[in-house]
N, CA, C and O atoms as a Tinker XYZ file with bonds, in Angstrom:
   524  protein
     1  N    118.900000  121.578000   41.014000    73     2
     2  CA   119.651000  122.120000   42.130000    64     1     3
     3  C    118.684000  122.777000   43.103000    63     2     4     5
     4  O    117.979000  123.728000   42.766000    81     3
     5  N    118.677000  122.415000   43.927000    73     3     6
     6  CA   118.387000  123.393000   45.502000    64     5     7
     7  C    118.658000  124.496000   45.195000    63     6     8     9
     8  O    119.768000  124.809000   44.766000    81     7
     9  N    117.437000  125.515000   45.398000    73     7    10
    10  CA   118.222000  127.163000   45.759000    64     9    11
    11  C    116.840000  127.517000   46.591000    63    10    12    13
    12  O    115.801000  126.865000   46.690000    81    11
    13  N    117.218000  128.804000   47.156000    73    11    14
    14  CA   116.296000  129.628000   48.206000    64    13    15
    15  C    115.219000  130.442000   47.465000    63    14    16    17
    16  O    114.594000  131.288000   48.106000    81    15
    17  N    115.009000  130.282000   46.411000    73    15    18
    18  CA   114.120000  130.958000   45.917000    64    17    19
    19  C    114.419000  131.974000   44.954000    63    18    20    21
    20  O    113.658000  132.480000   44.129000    81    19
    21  N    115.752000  132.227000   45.191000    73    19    22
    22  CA   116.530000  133.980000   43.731000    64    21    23
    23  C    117.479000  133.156000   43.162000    63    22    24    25
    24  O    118.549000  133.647000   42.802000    81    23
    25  N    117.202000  131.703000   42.992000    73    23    26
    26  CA   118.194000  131.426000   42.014000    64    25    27
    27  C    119.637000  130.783000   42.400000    63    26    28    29
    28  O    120.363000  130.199000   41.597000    81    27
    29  N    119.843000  130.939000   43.400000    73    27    30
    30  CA   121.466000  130.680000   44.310000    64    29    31
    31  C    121.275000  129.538000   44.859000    63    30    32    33
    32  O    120.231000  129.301000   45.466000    81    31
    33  N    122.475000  128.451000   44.702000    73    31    34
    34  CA   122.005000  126.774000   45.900000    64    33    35
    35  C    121.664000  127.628000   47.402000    63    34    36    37
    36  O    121.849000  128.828000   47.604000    81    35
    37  N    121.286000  126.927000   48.060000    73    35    38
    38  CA   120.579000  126.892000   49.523000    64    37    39
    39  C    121.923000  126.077000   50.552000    63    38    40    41
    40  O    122.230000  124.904000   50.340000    81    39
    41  N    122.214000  126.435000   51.018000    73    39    42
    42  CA   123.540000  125.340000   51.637000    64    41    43
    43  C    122.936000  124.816000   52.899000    63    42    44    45
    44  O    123.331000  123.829000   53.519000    81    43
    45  N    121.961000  125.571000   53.195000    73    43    46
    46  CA   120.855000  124.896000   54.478000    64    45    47
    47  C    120.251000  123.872000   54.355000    63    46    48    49
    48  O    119.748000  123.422000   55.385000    81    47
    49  N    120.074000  123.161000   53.157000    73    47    50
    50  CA   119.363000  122.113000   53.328000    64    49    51
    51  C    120.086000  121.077000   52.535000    63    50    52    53
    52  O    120.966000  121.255000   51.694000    81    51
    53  N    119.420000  119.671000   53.063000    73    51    54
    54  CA   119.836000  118.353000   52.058000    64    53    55
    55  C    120.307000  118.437000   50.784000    63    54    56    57
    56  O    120.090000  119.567000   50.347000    81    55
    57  N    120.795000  117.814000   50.086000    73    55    58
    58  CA   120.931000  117.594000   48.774000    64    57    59
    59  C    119.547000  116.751000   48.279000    63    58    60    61
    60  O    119.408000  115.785000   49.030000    81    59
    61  N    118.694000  116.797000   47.460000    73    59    62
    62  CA   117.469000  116.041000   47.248000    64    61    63
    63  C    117.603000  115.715000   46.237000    63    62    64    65
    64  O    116.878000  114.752000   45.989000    81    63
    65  N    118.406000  116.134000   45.148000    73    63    66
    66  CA   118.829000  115.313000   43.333000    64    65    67
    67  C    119.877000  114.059000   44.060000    63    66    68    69
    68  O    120.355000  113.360000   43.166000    81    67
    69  N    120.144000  113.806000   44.892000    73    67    70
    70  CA   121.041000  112.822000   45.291000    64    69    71
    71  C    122.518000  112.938000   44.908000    63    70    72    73
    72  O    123.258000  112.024000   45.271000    81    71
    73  N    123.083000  114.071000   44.141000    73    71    74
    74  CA   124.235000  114.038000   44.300000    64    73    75
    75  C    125.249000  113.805000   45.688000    63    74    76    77
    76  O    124.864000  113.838000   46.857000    81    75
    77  N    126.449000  113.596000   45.273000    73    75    78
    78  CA   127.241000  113.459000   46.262000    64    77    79
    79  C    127.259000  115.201000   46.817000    63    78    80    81
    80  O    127.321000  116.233000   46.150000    81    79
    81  N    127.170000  114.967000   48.429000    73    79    82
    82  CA   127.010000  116.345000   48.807000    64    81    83
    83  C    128.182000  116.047000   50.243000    63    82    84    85
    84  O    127.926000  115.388000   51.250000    81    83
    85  N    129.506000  116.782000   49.909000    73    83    86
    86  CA   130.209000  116.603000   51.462000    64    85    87
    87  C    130.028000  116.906000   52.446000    63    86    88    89
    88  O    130.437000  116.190000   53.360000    81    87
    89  N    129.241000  118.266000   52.759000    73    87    90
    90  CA   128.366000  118.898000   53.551000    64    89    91
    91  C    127.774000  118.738000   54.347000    63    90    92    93
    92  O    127.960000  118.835000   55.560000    81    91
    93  N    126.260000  118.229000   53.244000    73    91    94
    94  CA   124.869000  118.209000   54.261000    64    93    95
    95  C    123.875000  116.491000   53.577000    63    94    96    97
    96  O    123.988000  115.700000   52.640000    81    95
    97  N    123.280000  116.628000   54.369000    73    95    98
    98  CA   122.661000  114.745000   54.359000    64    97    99
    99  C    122.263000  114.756000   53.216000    63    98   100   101
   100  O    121.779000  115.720000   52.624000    81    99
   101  N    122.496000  113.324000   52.683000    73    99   102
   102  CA   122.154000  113.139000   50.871000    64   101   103
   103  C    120.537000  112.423000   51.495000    63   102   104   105
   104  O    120.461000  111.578000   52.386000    81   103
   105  N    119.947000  112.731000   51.117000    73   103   106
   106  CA   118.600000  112.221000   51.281000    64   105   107
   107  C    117.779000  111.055000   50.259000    63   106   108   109
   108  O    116.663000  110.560000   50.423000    81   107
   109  N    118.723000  110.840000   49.218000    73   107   110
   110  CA   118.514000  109.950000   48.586000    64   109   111
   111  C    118.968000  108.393000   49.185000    63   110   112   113
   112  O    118.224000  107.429000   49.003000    81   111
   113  N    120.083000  108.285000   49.812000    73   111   114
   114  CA   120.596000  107.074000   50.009000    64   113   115
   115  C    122.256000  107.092000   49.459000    63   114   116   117
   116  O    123.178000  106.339000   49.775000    81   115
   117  N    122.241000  107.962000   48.753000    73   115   118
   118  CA   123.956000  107.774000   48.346000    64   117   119
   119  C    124.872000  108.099000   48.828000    63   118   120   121
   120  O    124.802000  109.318000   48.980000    81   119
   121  N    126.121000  107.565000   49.335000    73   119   122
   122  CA   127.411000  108.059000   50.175000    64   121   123
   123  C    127.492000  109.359000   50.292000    63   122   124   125
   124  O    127.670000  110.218000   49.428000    81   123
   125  N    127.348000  109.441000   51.429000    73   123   126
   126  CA   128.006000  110.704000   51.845000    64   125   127
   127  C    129.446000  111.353000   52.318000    63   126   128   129
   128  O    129.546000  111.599000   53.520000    81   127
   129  N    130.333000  111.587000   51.644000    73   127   130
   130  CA   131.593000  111.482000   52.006000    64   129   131
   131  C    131.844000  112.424000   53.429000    63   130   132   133
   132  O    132.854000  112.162000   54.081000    81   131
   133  N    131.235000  113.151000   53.750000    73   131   134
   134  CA   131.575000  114.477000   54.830000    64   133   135
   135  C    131.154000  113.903000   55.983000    63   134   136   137
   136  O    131.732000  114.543000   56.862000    81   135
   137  N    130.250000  112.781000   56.673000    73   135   138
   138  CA   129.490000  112.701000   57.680000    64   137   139
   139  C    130.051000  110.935000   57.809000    63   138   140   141
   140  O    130.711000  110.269000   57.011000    81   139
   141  N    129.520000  110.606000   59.033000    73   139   142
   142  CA   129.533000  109.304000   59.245000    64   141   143
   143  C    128.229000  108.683000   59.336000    63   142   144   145
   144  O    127.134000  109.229000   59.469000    81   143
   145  N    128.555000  107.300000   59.233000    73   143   146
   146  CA   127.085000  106.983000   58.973000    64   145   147
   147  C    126.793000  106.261000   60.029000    63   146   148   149
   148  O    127.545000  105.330000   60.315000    81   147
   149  N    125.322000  106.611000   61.052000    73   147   150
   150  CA   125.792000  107.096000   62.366000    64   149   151
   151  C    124.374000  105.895000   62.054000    63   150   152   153
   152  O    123.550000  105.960000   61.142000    81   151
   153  N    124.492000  104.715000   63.304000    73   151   154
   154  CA   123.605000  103.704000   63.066000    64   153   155
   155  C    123.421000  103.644000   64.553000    63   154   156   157
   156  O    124.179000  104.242000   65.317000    81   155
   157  N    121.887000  102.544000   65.162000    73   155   158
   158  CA   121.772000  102.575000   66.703000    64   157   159
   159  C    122.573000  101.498000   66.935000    63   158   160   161
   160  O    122.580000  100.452000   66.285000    81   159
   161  N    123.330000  101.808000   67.992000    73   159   162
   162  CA   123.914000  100.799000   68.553000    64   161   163
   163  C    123.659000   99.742000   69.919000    63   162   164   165
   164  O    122.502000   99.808000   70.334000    81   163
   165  N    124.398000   98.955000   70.540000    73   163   166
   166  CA   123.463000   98.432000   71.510000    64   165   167
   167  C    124.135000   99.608000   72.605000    63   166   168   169
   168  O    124.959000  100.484000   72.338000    81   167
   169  N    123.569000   99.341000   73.740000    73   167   170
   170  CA   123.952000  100.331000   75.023000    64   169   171
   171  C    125.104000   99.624000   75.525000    63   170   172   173
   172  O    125.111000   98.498000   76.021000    81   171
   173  N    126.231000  100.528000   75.315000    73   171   174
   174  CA   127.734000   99.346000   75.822000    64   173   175
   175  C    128.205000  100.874000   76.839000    63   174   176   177
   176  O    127.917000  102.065000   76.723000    81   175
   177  N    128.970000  100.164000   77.732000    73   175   178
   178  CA   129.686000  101.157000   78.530000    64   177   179
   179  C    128.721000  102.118000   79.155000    63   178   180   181
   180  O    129.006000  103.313000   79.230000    81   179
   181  N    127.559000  101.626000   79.617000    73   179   182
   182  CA   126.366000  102.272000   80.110000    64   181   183
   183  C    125.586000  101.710000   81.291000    63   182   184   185
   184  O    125.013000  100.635000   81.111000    81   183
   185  N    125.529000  102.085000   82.039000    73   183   186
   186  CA   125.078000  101.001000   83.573000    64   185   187
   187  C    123.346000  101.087000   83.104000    63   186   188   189
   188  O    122.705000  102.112000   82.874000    81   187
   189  N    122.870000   99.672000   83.057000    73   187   190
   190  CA   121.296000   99.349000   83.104000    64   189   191
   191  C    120.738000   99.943000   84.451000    63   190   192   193
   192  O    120.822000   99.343000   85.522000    81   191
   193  N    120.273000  100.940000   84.321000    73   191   194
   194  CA   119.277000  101.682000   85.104000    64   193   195
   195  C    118.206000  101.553000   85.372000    63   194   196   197
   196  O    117.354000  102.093000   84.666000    81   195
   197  N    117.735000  100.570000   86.816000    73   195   198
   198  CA   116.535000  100.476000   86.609000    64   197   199
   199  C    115.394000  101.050000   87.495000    63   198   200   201
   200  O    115.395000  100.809000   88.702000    81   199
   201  N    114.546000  101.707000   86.995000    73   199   202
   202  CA   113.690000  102.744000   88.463000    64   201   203
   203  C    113.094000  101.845000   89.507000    63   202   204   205
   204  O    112.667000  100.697000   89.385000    81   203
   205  N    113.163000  102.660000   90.612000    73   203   206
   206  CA   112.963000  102.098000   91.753000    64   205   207
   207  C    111.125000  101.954000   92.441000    63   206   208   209
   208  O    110.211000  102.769000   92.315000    81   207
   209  N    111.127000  101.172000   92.853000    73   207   210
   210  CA   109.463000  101.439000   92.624000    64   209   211
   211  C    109.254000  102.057000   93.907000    63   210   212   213
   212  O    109.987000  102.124000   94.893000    81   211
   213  N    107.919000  102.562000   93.649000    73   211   214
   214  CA   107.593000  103.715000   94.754000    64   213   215
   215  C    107.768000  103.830000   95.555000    63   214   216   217
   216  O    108.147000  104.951000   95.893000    81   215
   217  N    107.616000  102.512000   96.799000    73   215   218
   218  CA   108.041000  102.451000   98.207000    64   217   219
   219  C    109.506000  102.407000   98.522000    63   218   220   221
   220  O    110.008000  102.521000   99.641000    81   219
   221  N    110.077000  102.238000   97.460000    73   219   222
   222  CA   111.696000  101.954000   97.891000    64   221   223
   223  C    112.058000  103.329000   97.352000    63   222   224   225
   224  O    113.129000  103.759000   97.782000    81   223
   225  N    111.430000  104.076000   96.544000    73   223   226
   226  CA   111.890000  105.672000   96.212000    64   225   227
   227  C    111.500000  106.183000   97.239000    63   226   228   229
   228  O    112.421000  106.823000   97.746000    81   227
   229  N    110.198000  106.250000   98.062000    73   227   230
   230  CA   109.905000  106.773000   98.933000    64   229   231
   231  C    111.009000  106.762000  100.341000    63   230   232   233
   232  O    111.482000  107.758000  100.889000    81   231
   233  N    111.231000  105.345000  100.701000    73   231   234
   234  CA   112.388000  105.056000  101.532000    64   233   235
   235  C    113.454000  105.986000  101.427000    63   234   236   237
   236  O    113.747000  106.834000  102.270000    81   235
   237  N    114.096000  105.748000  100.188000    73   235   238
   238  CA   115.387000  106.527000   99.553000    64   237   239
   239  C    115.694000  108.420000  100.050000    63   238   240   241
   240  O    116.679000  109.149000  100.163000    81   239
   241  N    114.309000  108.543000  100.209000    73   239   242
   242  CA   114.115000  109.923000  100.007000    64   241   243
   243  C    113.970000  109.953000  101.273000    63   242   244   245
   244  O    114.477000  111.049000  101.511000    81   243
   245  N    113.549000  109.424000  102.548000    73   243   246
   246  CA   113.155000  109.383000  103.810000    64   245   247
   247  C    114.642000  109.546000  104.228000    63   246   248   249
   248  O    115.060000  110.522000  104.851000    81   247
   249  N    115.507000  108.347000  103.769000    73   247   250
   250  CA   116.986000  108.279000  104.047000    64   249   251
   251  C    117.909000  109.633000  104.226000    63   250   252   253
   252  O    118.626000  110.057000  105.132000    81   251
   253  N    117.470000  110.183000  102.686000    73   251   254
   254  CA   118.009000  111.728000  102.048000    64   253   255
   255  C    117.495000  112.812000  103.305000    63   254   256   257
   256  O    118.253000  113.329000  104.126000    81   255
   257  N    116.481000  112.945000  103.250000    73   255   258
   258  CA   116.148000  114.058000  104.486000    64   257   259
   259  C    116.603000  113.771000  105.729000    63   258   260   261
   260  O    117.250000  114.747000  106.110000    81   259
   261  N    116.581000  112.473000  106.985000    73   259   262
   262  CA   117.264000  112.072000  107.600000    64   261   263
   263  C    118.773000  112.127000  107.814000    63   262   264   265
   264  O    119.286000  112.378000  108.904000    81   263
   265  N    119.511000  111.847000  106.575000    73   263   266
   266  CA   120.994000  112.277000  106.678000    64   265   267
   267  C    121.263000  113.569000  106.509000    63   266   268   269
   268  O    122.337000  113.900000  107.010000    81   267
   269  N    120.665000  114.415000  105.980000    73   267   270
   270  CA   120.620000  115.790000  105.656000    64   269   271
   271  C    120.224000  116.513000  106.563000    63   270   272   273
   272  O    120.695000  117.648000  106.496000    81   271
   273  N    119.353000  116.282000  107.633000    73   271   274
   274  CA   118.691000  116.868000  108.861000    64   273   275
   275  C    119.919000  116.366000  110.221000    63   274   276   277
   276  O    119.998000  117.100000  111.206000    81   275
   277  N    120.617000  115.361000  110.151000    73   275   278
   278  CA   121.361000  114.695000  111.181000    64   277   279
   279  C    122.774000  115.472000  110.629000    63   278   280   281
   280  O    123.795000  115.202000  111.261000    81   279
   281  N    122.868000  116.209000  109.742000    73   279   282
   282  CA   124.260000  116.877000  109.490000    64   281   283
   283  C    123.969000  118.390000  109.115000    63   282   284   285
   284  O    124.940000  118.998000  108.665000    81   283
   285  N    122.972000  118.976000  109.212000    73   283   286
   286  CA   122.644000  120.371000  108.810000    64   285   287
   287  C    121.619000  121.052000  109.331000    63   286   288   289
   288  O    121.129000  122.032000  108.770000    81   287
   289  N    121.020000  120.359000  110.988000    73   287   290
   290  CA   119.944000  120.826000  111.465000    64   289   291
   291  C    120.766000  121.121000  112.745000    63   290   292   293
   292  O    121.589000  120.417000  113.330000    81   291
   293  N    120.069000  123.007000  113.146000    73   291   294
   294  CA   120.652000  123.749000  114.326000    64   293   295
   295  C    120.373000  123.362000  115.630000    63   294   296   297
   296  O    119.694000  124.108000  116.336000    81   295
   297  N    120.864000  122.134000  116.126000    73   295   298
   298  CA   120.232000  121.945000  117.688000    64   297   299
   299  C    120.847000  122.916000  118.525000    63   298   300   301
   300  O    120.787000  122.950000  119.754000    81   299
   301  N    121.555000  123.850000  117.629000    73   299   302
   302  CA   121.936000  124.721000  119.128000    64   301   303
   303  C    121.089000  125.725000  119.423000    63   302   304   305
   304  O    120.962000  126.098000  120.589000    81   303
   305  N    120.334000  126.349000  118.300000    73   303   306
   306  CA   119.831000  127.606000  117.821000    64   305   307
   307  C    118.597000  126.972000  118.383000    63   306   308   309
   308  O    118.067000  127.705000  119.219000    81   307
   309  N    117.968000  125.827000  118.184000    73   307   310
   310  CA   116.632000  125.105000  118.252000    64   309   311
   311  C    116.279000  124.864000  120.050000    63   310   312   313
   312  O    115.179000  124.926000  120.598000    81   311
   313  N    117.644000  124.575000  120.678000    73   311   314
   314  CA   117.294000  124.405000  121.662000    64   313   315
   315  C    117.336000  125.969000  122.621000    63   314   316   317
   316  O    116.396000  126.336000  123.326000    81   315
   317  N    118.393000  126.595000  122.478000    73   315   318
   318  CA   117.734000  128.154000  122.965000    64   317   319
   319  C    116.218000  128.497000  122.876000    63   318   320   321
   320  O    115.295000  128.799000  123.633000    81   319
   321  N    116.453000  128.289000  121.528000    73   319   322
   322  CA   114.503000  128.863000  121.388000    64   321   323
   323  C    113.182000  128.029000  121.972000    63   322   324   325
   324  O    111.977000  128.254000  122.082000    81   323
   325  N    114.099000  126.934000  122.282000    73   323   326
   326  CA   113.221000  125.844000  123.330000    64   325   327
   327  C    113.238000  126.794000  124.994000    63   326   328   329
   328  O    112.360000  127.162000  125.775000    81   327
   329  N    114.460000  126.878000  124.954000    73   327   330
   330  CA   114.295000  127.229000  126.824000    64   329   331
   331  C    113.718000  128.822000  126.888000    63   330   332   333
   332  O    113.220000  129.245000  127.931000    81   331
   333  N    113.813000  129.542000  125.853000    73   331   334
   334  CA   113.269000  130.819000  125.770000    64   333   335
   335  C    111.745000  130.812000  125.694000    63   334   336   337
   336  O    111.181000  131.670000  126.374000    81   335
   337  N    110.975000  129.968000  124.965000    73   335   338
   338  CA   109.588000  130.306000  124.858000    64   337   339
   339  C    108.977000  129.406000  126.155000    63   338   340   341
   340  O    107.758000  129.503000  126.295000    81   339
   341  N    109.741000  128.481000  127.185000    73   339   342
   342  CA   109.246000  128.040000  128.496000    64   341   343
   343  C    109.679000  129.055000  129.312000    63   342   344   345
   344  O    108.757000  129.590000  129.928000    81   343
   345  N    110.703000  129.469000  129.508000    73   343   346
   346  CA   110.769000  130.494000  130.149000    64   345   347
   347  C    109.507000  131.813000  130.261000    63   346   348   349
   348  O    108.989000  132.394000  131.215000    81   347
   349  N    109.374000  131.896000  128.951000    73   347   350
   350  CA   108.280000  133.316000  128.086000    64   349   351
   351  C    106.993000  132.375000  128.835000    63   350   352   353
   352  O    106.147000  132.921000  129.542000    81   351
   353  N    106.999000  130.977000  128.573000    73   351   354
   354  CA   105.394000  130.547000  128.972000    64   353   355
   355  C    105.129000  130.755000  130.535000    63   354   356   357
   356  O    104.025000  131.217000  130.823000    81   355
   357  N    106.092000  130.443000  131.672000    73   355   358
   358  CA   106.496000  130.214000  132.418000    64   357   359
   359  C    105.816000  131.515000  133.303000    63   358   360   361
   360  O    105.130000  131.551000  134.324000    81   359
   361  N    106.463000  132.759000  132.213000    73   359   362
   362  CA   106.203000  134.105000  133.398000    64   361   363
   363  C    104.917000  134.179000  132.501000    63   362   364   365
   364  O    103.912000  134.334000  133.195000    81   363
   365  N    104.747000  134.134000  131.592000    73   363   366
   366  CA   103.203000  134.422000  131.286000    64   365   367
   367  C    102.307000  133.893000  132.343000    63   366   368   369
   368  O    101.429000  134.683000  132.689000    81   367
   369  N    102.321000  132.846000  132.883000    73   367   370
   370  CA   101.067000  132.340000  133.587000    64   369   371
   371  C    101.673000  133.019000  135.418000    63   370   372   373
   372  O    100.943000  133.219000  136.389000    81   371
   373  N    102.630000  133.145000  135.361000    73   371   374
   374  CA   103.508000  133.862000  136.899000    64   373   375
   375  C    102.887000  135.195000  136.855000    63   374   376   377
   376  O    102.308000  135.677000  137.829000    81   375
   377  N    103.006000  135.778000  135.744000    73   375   378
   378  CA   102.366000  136.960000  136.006000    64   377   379
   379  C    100.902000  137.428000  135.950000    63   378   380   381
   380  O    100.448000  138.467000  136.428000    81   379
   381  N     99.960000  136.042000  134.978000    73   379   382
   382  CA    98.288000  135.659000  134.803000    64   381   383
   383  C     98.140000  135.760000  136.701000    63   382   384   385
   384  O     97.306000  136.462000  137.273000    81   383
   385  N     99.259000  134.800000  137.455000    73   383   386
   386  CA    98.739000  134.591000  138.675000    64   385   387
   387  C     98.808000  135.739000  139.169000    63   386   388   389
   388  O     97.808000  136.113000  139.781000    81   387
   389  N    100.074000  136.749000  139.071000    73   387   390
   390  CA    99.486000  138.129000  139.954000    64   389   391
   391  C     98.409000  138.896000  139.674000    63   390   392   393
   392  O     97.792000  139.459000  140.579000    81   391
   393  N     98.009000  139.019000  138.186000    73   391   394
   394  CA    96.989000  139.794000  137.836000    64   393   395
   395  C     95.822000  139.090000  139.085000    63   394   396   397
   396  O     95.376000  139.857000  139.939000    81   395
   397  N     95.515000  138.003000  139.086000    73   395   398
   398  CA    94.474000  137.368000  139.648000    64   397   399
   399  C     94.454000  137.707000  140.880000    63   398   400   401
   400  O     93.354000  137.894000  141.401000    81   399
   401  N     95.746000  137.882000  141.708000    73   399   402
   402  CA    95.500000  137.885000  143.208000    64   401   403
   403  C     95.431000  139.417000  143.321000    63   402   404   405
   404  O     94.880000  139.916000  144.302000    81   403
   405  N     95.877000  140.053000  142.521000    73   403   406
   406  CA    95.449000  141.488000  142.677000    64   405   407
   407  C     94.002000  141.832000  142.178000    63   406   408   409
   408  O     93.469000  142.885000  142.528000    81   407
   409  N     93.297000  140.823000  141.254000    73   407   410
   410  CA    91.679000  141.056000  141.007000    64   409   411
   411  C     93.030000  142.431000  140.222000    63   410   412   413
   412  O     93.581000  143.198000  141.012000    81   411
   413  N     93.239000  142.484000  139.240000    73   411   414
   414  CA    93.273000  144.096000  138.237000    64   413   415
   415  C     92.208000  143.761000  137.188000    63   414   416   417
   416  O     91.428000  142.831000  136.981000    81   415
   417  N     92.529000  144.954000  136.609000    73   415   418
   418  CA    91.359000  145.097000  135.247000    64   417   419
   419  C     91.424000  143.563000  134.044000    63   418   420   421
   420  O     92.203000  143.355000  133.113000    81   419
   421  N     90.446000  142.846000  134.487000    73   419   422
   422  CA    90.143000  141.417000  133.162000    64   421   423
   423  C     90.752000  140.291000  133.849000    63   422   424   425
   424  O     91.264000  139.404000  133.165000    81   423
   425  N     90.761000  140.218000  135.069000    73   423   426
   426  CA    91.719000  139.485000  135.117000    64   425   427
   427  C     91.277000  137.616000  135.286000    63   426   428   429
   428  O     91.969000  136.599000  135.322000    81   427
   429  N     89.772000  137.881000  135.358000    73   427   430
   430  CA    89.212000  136.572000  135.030000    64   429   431
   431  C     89.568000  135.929000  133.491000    63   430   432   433
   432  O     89.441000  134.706000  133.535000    81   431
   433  N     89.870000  136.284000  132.502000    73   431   434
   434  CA    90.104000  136.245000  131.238000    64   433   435
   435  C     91.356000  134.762000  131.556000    63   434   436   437
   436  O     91.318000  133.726000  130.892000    81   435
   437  N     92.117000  134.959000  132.414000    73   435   438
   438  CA    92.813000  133.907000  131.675000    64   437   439
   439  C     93.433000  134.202000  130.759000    63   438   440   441
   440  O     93.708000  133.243000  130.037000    81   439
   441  N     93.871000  135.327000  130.379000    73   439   442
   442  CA    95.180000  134.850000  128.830000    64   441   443
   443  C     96.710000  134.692000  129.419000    63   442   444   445
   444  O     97.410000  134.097000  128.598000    81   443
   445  N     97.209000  134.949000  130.255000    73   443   446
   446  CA    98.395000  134.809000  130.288000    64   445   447
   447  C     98.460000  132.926000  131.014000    63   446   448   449
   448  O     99.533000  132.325000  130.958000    81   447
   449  N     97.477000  132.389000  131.494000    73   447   450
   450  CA    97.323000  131.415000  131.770000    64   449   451
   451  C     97.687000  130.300000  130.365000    63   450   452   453
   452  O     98.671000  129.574000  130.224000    81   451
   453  N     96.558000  130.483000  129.488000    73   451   454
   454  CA    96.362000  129.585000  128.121000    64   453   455
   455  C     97.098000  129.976000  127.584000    63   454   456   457
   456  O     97.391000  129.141000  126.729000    81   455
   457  N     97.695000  130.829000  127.494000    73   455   458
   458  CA    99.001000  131.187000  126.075000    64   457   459
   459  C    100.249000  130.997000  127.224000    63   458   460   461
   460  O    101.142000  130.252000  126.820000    81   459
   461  N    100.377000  131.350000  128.090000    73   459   462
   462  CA   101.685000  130.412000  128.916000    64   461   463
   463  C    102.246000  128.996000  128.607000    63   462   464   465
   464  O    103.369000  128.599000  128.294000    81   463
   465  N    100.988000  128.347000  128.821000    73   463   466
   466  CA   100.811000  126.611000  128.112000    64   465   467
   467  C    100.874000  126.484000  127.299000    63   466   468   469
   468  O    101.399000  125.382000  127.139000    81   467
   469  N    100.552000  127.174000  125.919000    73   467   470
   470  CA   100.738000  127.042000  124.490000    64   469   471
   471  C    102.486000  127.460000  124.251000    63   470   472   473
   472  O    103.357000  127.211000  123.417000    81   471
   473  N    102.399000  127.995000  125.132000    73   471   474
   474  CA   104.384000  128.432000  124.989000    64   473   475
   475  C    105.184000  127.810000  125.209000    63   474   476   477
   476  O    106.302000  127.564000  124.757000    81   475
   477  N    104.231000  127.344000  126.417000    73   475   478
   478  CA   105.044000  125.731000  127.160000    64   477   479
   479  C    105.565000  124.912000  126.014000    63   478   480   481
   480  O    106.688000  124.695000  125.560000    81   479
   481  N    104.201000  124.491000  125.676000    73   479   482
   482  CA   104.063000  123.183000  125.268000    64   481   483
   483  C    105.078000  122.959000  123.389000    63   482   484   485
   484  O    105.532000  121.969000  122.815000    81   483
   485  N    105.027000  124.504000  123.024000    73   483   486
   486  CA   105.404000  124.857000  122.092000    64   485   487
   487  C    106.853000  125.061000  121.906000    63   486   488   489
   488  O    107.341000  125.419000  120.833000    81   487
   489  N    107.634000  124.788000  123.148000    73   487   490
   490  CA   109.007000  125.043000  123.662000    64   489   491
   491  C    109.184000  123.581000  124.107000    63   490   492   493
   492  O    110.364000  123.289000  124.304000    81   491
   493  N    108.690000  123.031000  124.221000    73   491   494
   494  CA   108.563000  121.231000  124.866000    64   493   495
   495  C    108.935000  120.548000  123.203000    63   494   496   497
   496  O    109.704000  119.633000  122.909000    81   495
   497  N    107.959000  121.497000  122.220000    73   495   498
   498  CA   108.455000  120.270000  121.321000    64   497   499
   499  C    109.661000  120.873000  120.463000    63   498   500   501
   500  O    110.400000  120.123000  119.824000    81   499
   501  N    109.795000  121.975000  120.472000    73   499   502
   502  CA   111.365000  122.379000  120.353000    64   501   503
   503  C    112.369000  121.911000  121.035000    63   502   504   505
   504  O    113.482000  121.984000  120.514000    81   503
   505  N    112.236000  121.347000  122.295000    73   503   506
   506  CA   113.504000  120.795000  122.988000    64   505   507
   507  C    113.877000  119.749000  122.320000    63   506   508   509
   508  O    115.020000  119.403000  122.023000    81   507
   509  N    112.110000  118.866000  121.910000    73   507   510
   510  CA   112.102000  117.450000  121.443000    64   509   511
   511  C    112.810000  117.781000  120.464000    63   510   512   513
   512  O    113.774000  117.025000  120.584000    81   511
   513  N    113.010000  118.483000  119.455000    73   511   514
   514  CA   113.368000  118.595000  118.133000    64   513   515
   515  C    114.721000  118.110000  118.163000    63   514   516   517
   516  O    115.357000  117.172000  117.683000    81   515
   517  N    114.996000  119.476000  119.190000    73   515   518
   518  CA   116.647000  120.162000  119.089000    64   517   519
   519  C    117.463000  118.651000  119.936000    63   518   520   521
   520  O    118.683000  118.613000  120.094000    81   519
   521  N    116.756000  117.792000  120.284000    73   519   522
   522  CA   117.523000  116.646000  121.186000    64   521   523
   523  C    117.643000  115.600000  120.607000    63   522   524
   524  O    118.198000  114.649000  121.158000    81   523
């Protein structure tokens, strides 16, 4: 008999003398009355699945972001923030030009000039986005 070590059966494990055990798995080979006798079968009622190879997963997934971007992307929010940072580029270089005709302090520097255009251009492709 199976026991845990003080003498008592073990109900945790197999039967290993091969008696009939209703329980737990006979490990010998002999009927088991408590369990079924559970064999591989073929794959029935199961759709043949077959993976897609890389370029056509890749596609698939191009598809997924595309329909997902064409039903859940903010062209309203996208295009504000388009006409806001041309606007922002707009007076940046409007106001680069007064610094200049007033000659004030730096005014050779150019920054409201180059970061005007970067605002521009940075609001140009937000329109593109949002359209």
């Amino acid at each position: 008999m199976n026991d845990n070590g003080y003498g008592q059966p073990n109900p945790g494990f197999g039967n290993y003398q091969g008696q009939s055990n209703p329980a737990y798995v006979n490990y010998q080979g002999q009927p088991n009355p408590g369990y079924v006798n559970y064999q591989v079968q073929p794959n029935e009622g199961y759709v043949n699945y077959q993976v897609p190879n890389r370029s056509s997963l890749l596609e698939m997934k191009r598809e997924n972001i595309k329909n997902h971007l064409n039903t859940n992307f903010p062209t309203i929010i996208t295009c504000v923030y388009a006409f806001l940072f041309i606007a922002i580029g707009l007076s940046a270089i409007g106001l680069q030009a007064a610094l200049i005709s007033n000659m004030a302090l730096n005014y050779q520097i150019g920054n409201g000039i180059w970061g005007g255009f970067f605002a521009i251009v940075n609001g140009l492709i937000k329109l593109n986005m949002g359209w």
